[in-house]
C-alpha positions as CSV (number, residue, x, y, z in Angstrom):
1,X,-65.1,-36.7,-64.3
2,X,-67.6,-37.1,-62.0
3,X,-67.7,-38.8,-58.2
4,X,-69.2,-42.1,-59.0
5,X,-70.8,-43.6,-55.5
6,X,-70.2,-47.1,-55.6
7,X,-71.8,-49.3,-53.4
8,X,-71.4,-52.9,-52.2
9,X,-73.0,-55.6,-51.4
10,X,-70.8,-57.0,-48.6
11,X,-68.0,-55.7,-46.3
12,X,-66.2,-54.5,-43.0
13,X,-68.5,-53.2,-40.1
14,X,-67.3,-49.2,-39.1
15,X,-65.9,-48.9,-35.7
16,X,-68.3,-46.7,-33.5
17,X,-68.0,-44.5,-30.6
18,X,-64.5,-45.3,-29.4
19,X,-63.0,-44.5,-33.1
20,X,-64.5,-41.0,-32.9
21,X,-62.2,-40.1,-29.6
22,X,-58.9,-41.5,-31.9
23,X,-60.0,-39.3,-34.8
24,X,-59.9,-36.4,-32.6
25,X,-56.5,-37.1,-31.5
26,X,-55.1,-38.0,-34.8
27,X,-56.5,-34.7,-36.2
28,X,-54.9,-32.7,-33.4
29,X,-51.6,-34.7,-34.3
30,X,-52.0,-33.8,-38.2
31,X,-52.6,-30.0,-37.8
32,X,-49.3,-29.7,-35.5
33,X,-46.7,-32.0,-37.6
34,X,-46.1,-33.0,-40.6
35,X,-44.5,-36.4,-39.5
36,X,-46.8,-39.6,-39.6
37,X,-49.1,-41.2,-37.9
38,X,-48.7,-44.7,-36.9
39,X,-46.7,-45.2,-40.0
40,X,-49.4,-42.9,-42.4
41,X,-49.2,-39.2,-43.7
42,X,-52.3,-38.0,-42.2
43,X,-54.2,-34.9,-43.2
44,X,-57.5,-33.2,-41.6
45,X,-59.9,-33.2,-44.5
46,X,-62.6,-30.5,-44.6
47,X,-65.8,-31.0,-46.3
48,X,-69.6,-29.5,-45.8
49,X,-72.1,-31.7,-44.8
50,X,-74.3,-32.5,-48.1
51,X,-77.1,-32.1,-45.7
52,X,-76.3,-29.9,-43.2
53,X,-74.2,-27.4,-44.7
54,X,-72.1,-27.8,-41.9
55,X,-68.0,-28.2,-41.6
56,X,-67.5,-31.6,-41.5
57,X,-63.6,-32.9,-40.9
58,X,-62.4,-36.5,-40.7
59,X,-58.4,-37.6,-40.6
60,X,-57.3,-39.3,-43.4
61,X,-54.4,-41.3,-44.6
62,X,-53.3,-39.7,-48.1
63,X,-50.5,-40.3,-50.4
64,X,-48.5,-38.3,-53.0
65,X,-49.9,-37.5,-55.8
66,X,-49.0,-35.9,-59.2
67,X,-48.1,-32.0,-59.1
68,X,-48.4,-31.5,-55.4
69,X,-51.7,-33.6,-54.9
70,X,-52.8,-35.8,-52.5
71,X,-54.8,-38.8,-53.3
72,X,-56.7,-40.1,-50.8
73,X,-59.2,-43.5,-50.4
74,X,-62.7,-43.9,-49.4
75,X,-62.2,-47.2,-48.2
76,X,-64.2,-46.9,-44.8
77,X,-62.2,-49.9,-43.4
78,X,-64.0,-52.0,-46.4
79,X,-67.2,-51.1,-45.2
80,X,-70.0,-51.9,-47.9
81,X,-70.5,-48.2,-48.3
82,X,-69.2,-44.8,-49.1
83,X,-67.8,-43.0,-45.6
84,X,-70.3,-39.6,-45.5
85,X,-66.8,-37.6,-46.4
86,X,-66.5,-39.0,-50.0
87,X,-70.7,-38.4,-50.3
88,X,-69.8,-34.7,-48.9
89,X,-67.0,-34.2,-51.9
90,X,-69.3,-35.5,-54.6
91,X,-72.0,-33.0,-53.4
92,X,-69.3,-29.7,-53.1
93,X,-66.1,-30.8,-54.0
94,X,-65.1,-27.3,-54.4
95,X,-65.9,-26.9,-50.8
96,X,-62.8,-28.7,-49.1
97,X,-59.6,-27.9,-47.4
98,X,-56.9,-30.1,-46.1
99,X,-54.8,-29.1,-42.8
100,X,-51.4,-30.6,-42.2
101,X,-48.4,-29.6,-40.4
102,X,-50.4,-25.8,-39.4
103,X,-50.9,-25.5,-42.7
104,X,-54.7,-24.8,-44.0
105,X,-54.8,-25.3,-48.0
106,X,-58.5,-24.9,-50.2
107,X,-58.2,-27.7,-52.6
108,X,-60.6,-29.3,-55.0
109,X,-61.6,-33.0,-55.2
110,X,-61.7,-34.9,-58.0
111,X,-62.4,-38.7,-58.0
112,X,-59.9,-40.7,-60.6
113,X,-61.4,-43.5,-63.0
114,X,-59.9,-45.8,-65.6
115,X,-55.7,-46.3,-66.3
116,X,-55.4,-43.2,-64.0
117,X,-57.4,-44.8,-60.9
118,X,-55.7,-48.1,-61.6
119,X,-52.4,-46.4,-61.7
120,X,-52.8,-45.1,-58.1
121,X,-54.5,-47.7,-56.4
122,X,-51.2,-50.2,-58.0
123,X,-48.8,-47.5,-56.1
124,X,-51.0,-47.3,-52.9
125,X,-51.2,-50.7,-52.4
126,X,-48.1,-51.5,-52.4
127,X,-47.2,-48.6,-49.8
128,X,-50.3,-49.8,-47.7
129,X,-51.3,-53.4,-48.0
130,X,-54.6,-52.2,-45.1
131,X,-55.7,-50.9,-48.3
132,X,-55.5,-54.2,-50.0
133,X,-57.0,-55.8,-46.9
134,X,-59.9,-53.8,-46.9
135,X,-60.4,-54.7,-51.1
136,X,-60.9,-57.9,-50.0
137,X,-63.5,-57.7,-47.2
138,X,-65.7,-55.8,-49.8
139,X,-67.1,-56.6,-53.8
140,X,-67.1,-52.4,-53.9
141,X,-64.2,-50.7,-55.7
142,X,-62.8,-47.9,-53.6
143,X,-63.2,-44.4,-54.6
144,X,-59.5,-43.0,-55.6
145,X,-60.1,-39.1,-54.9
146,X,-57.2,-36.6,-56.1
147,X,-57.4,-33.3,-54.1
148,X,-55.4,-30.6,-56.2
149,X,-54.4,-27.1,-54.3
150,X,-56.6,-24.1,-55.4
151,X,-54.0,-21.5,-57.3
């Protein structure tokens, strides 16, 4: 199924320049351990710019998913829009690697619709109620992205 790009209306304002510096840090924390983050798995997600071309990685919160998958949300805090990561999947989402614990994995992304989205939004919620939060400070539903391990 294909990435849908959902856009609101209304929601959170993205954290600027300050954020960046803590993204750096959390991805150096998720490439050494596998432990979490301030009560998060975290993973180093790497996309290519749809633009640029360019490497483009962003720590994310994920989840387990089915089969040895991780799900992970494009929430951006409830913002009204897509973060650029999810807009980088849906333009090459053969094009992405996760990195965890020193481990580098080539994955592909696939974003989940219907029972199965609903499914896995129900079981992220209730492990992280930001995530519920964040539904409510925007009228856009959240992309739900599986990213499955390349054999």
């Amino acid at each position: 199924m294909s990435f849908s790009h959902p856009t609101g209306t209304r929601g959170a304002r993205v954290p600027g320049p300050v954020f960046r510096w803590l993204n750096r840090l959390m991805m150096g924390h998720a490439r050494r351990t596998r432990s979490t983050t301030m009560g998060k798995n975290l993973l180093v997600l790497t996309t290519v710019g749809r633009r640029s071309g360019e490497p483009r990685q962003t720590p994310l919160a994920w989840f387990p998913g089915p089969d040895d998958t991780w799900l992970v949300v494009a929430s951006a805090w409830g913002a009204a829009t897509n973060p650029a990561w999810y807009l980088n999947l849906a333009a090459h989402p053969d094009q992405v690697t996760v990195e965890q614990g020193g481990r580098k994995v080539s994955v592909t992304a696939a974003e989940l619709h219907g029972a199965e989205r609903a499914e896995a939004w129900r079981r992220i919620t209730a492990e992280a109620a930001n995530f519920r939060r964040y539904e409510q400070t925007t009228d856009r539903e959240m992309p739900v992205i599986r990213l499955t391990p390349k054999a």
